[in-house]
Residue, then its C-alpha position, 0 to 999 in steps of 0.5 A: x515534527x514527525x510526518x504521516x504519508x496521507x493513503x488516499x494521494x501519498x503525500x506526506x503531511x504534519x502531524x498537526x495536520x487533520x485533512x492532507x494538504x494535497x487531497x483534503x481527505x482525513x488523515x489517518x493518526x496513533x493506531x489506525x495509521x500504525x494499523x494501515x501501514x502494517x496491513x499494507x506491508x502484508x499485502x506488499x509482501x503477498x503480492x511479491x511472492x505470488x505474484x511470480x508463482x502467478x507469472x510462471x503459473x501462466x507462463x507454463x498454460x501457455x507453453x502447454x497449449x503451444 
């Protein structure tokens, strides 16, 4: 028995599951959660490597109006 994490609450629910057990919200199944993961690992590696370009970025305004 395999597992999909529900977006919505992050619990993890069966396969045979149609709605989380935790939310009740639809679960998402085949492509579209393959799809929904694979967009969320973009976002996480976006996020990573602006994220610090934005914290020195703003580190460096504030040294200059200082």
């Amino acid at each position: 028995m395999a597992f999909v994490k529900c977006f919505i609450c992050g619990r993890m629910n069966s396969t045979d599951n149609v709605t989380c057990e935790g939310c009740g919200s639809d679960l998402l199944k085949g492509k579209e959660y393959e799809g929904k993961i694979y967009e969320l690992k973009d976002y996480e590696e976006y996020h990573k490597k602006y994220g610090l370009l934005r914290i020195i970025l703003g580190i460096l305004i504030l040294l200059l109006f200082y």
